[in-house]
C-alpha positions in Angstrom: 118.4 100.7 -27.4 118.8 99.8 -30.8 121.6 97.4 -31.3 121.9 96.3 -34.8 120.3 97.4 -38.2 120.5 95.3 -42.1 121.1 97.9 -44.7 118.2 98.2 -45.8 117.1 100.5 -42.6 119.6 102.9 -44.3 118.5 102.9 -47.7 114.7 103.9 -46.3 115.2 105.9 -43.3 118.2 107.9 -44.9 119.7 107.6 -41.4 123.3 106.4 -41.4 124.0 103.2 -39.0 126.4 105.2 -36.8 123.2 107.4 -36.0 120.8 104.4 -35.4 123.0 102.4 -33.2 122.9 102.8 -29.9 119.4 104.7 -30.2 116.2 104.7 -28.8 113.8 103.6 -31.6 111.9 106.8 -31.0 114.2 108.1 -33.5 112.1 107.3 -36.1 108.7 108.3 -34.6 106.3 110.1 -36.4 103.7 111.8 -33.9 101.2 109.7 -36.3 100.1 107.2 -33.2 99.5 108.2 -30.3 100.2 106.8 -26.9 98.0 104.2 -26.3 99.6 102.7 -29.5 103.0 102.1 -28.2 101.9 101.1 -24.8 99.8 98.3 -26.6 102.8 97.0 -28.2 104.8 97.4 -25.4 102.0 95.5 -23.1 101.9 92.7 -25.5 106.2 92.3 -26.2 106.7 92.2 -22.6 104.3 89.8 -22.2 106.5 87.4 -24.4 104.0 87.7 -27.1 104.2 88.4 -30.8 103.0 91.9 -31.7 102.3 92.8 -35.6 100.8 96.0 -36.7 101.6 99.0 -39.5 103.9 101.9 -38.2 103.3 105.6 -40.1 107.1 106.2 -39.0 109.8 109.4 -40.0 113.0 109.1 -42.2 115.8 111.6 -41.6 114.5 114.1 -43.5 111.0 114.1 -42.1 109.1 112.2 -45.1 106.3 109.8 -43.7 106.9 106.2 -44.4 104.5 103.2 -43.8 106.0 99.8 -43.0 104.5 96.4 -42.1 106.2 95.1 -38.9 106.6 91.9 -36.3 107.9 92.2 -33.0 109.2 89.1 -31.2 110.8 88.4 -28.0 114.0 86.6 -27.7 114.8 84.7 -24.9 118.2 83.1 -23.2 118.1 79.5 -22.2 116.5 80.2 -19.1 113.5 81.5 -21.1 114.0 85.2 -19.6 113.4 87.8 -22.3 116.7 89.5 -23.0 115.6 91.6 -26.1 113.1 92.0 -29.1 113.8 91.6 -32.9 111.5 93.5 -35.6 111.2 92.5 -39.0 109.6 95.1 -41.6 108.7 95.7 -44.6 108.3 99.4 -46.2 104.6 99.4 -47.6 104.7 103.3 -48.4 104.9 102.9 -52.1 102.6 99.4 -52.9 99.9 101.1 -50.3 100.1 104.6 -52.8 99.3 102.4 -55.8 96.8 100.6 -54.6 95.2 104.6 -52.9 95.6 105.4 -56.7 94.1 102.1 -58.1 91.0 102.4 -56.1 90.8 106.2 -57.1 90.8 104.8 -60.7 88.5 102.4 -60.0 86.2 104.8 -58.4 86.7 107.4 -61.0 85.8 105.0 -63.6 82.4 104.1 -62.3 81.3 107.7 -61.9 82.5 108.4 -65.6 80.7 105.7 -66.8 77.6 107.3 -64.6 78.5 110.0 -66.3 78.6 109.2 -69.7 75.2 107.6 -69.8 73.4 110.8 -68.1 76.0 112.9 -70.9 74.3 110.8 -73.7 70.4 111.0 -72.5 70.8 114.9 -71.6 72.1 115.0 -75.7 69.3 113.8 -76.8 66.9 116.2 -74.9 69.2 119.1 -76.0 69.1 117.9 -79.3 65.9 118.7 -79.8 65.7 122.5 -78.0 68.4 123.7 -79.6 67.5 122.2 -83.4 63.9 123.5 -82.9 65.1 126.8 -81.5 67.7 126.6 -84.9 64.7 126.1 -86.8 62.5 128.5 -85.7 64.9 131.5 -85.3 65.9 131.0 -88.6 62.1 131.3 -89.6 62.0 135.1 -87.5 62.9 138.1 -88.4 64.7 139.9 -84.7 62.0 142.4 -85.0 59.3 139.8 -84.1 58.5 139.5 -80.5 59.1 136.6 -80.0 62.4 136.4 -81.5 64.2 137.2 -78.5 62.7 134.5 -76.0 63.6 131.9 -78.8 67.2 133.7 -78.3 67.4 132.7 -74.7 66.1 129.6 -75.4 68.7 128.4 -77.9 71.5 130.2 -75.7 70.1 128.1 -72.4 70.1 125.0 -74.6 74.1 125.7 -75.7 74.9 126.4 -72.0 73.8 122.8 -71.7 75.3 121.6 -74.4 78.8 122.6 -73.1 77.8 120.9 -69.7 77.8 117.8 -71.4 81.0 118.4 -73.3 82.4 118.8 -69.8 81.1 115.8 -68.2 82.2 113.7 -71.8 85.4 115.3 -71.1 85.5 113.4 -67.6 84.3 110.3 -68.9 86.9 110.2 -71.8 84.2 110.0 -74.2 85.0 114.2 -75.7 86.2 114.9 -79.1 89.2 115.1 -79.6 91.5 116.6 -82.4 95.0 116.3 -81.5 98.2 118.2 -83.3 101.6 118.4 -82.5 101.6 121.1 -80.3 104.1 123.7 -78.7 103.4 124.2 -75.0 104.7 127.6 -75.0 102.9 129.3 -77.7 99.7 128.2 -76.3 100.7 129.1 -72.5 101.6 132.9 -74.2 98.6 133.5 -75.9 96.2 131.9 -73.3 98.3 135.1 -70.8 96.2 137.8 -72.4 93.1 136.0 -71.9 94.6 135.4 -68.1 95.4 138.6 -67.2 91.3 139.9 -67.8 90.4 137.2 -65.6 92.9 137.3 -62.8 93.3 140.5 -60.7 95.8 142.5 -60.4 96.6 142.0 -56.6 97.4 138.6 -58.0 100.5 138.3 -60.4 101.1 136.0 -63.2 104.3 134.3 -63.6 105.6 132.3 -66.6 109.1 129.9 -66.7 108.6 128.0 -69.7 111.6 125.9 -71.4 113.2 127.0 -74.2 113.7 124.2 -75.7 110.5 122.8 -74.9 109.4 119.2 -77.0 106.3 118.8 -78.6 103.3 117.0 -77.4 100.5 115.3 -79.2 97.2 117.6 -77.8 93.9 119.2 -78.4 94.8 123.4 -78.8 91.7 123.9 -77.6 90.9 121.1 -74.6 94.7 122.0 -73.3 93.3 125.7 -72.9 90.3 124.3 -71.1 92.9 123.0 -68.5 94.6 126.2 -68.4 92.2 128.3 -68.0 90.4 126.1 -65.1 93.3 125.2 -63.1 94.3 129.0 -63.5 90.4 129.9 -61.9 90.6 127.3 -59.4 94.3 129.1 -58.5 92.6 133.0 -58.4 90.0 131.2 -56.0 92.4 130.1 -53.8 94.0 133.8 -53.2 91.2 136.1 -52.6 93.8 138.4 -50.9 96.2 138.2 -53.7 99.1 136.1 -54.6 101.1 134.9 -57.1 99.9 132.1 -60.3 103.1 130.4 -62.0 102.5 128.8 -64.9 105.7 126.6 -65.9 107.1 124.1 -68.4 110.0 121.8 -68.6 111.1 118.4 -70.3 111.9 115.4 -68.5 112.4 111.9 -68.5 110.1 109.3 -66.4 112.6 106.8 -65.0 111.1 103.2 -64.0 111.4 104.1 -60.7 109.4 107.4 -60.8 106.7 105.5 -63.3 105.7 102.8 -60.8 104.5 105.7 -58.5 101.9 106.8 -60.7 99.1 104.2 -62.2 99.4 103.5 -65.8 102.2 105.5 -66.3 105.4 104.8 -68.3 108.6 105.4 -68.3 110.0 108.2 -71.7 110.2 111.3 -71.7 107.2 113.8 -70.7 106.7 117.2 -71.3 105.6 118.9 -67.3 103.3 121.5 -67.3 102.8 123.4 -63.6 100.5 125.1 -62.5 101.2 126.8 -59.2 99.6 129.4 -56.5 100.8 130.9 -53.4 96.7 130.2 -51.8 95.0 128.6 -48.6 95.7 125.2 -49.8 94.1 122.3 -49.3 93.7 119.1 -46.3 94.5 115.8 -47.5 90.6 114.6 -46.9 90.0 117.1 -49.6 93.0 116.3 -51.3 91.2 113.3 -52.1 88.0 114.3 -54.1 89.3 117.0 -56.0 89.0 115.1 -59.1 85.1 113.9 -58.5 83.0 115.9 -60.8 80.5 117.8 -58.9 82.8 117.7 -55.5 83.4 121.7 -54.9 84.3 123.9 -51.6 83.3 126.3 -53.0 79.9 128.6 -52.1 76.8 127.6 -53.3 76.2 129.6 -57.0 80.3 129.5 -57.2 81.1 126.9 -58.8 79.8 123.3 -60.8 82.4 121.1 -59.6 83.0 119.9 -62.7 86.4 122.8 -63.7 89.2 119.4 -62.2 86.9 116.3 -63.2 87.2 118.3 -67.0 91.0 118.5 -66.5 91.6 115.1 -65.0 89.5 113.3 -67.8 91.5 115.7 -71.0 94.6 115.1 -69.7 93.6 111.1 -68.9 92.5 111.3 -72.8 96.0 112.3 -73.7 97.4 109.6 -72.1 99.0 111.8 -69.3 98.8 112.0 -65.6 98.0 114.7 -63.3 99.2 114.9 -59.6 98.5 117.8 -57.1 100.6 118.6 -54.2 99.0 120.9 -51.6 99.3 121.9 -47.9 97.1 124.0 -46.1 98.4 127.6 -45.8 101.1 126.4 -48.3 99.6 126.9 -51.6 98.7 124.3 -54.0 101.1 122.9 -57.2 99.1 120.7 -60.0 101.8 118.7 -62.1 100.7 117.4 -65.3 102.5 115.1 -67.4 101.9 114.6 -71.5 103.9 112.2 -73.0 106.2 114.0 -75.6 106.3 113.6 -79.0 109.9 112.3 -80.1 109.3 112.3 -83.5 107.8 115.0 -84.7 104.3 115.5 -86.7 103.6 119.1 -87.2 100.3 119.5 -89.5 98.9 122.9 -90.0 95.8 123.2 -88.9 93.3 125.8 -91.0 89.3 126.9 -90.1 88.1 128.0 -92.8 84.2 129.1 -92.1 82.1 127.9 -94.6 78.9 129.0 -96.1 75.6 126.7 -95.3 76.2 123.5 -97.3 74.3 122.9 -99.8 71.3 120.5 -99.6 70.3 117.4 -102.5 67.6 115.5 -103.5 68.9 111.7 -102.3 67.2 109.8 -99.9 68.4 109.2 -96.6 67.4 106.4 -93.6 67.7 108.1 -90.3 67.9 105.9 -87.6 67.7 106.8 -83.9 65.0 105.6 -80.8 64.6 109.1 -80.1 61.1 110.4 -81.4 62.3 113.9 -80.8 65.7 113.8 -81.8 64.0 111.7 -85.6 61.8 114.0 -86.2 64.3 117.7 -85.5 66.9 115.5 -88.2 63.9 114.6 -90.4 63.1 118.4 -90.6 66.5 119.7 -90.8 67.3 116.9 -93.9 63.6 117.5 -95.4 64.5 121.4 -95.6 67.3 121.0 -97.4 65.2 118.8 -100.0 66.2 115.6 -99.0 63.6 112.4 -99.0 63.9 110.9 -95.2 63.0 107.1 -94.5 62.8 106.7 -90.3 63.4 103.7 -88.0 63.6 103.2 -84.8 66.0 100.8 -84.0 68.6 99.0 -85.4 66.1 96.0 -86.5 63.5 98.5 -88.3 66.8 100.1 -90.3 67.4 96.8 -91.4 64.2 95.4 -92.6 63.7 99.1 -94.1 67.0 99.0 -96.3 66.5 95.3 -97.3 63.5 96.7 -98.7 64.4 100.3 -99.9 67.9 99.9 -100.3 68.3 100.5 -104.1 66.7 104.7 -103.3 68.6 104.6 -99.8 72.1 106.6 -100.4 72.5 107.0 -96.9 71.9 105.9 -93.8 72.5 107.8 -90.3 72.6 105.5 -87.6 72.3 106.5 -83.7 75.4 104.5 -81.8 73.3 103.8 -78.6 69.9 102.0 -79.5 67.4 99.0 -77.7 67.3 95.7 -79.2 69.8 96.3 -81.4 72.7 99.1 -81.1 74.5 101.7 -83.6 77.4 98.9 -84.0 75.9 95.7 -84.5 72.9 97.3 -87.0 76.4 98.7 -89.1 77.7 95.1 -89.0 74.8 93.6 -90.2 74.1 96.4 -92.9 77.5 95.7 -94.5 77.1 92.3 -95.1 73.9 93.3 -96.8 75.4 95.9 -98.9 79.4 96.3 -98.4 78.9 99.8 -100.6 76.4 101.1 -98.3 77.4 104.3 -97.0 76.6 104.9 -93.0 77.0 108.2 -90.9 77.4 107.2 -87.1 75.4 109.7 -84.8 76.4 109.9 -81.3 77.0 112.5 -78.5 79.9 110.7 -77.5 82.3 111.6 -80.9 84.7 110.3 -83.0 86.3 107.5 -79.9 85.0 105.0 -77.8 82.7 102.9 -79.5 82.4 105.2 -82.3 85.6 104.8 -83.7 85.6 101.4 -83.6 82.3 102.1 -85.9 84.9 103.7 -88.6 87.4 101.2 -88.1 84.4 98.5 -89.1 82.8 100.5 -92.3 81.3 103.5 -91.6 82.1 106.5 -93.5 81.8 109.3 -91.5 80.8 111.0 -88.2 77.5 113.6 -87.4 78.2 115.1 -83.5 75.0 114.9 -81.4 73.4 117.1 -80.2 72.2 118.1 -84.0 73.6 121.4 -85.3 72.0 122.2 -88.6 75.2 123.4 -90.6 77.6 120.4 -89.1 74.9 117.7 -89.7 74.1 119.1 -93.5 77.5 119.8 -94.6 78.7 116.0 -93.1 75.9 114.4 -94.9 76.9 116.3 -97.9 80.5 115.5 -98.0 79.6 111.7 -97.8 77.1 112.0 -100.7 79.5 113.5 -102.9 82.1 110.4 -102.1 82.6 108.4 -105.1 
């Protein structure tokens, strides 16, 4: 029997002393070892020996704690054992943050992986869908062959947005953040929902009224919507109910050190709820992995929560899923809110084909395929087009051509020497030089720190005629 307690049993267990005193320590049993675990410890206390080991034990209200513990025997002075005292320590919240550390870690690596593969599989896309570009607009849709080039250039986008997904796990996307009302995007994202739920399953939304404003991408926080709203409709082939709700609240220091990198402030929650088959803890634990799915072969990419957990990681928020089997599933995200506000209107304006010009232009990139599509996209739009191959050829070439050069677009990821370094060493050469950075992975990352150093301007990879011409143009025309 259990004869005295510090207060600190109280504070974790939530049992009061009265309730602990006097009680056999199977009060705090958890059905988490089994039997040949206590009568191991009991072997070795009895036997006047020290036992230490981890306990997966119960508080009063049934939540699982973990807690490092030694057992010693205490003896009278004739050296007969008389009783046992246990010191412990509760390890439940240091051995979550270091689960979620190594799931950082781990998800880390493969977006790294991932990002490399993203940036190779650009270039190869590059050049089908700017040759496809090319030659449809060469066809008239009567030809026969118009239609093959069609399916081509469609395949060749369905790629492309396969590497926007996997960017978006690595953290190396696009992004174009505005302050941003929850709500409004929640209510006009529920048409969309409501064509691509069914009807045996119903759609639920509690948002705040009063909801703050975050700092988001309209269109990546839709991509999150949308997936964790398919993933729900998945999980309740027999119908159910999807609640989609919002609500402000404050991150207290306590609550913060429970989730990896997060700070205490205030947050704006966004949940995401279904009443489906739920899921085991085992695969609990890869449901962020990109290409991790339960679902049948044909069904699904396993990419829809790898997209998610790398936009909302972008944002600087957190994401935390709670889920039982038979009990449905709850995802939680958190996005920092915006305390003072920045509202910006935001217009897209579609614009005719830019125009071309008649400057010359240094195009760098170690890509024969990807050079030649831009040489033939700039050529057609009448500009002259000087090539290299690496960040040592652009130099020697605009050392020697620099006074026809007005521009020079320069692949971020090269051999011998990369995107970053070349833009170093062409600005000490020619501080007014003017340099478009070309890269799949966007305007952050390594690429921003490219316009932070000099360079003027951003072309998205893989090449779309329109966006490549009209951001070569705008540069030109800076004075």
């Amino acid at each position: 029997m259990i004869q005295y307690i510090n207060p600190v049993v109280e504070r974790i267990t939530g049992f009061g002393r009265s309730e602990i005193i006097g009680n056999n320590p199977r009060i705090f049993q958890s059905g988490e070892h089994d039997r040949a675990f206590y009568e191991e410890l009991w072997k070795t206390i009895t036997a006047g020996e020290v036992w230490s080991g981890r306990f997966v034990n119960k508080k009063k209200d049934g939540t699982l704690y973990h807690e490092d513990a030694t057992i010693s025997p205490v003896r009278d002075a004739s050296g007969k054992i008389v009783n046992f005292v246990a010191v412990k320590r509760d390890v439940t919240e240091h051995l979550e943050l270091s689960r979620q550390l190594f799931q950082a870690q781990k998800m880390e690596a493969i977006g790294t992986l991932a990002g490399g593969v993203a940036h190779d599989f650009n270039n190869l896309l590059t050049v089908v869908m700017g040759y496809s570009e090319l030659l449809l607009s060469e066809k008239d849709e009567r030809d026969p062959s118009y239609e093959d080039l069609r399916k081509i250039s469609d395949a060749a986008h369905k790629g492309a947005d396969l590497v926007r997904r996997l960017l978006a796990f690595s953290r190396k996307s696009e992004m174009k953040p505005c302050s941003l009302n929850l709500n409004h995007q929640i209510e006009q994202l529920k048409k969309m929902l409501t064509r691509t739920v069914p009807r045996m399953i119903a759609i639920e939304l509690n948002l705040a009224d009063d909801l703050s404003r975050v700092n988001a991408d309209p269109t990546q926080m839709d991509q999150v919507l949308m997936n964790l709203a398919v993933n729900a409709k998945d999980a309740m082939p027999e119908g159910g109910k999807l609640t989609i709700e919002t609500s402000n609240v404050i991150l207290d220091d306590e609550y913060a050190r429970t989730l990896l990198e997060a700070k205490p402030g205030e947050y704006v929650l966004l949940s995401v709820s279904d009443t489906g088959h739920g899921m085991d803890r085992e695969t609990l634990s890869h449901i962020f992995e990109p290409f991790y799915t339960t679902k049948e072969a044909g069904k699904g990419t396993g990419l829809g929560l790898a997209t998610v957990h790398g936009i909302i990681s972008q944002h600087g928020g957190q994401i935390v899923c709670y889920s039982e089997p038979g009990q449905g599933t709850t995802f939680k995200i958190y996005l920092p809110a915006l305390t003072a506000e920045r509202d910006r209107e935001e217009t897209a304006a579609l614009k005719a084909m830019p125009g071309g010009g008649a400057e010359t232009i240094l195009l760098v990139d170690d890509e024969e395929p990807v050079r030649d599509l831009g040489k033939k996209i700039l050529e057609r739009a009448g500009y002259t087009v000087l090539t290299a191959t690496n960040g040592k050829e652009a130099l020697e070439a605009y050392k020697k051509e620099g006074d026809n050069i007005s521009l020079v677009i320069l692949d971020l990821i090269m051999p011998e020497m990369g995107g970053k370094q070349c833009l170093e060493e062409l600005l000490k050469f020619d501080p007014q030089a003017k340099v478009l950075i070309a890269s799949g992975f966007a305007a952050n990352g390594q690429a921003k720190e490219t316009i932070e150093i000099g360079a003027v301007g951003f072309v998205d990879k893989p090449y779309k005629m329109k966006a490549m011409l009209q951001a070569v143009r705008e540069v030109l025309d800076l004075e």
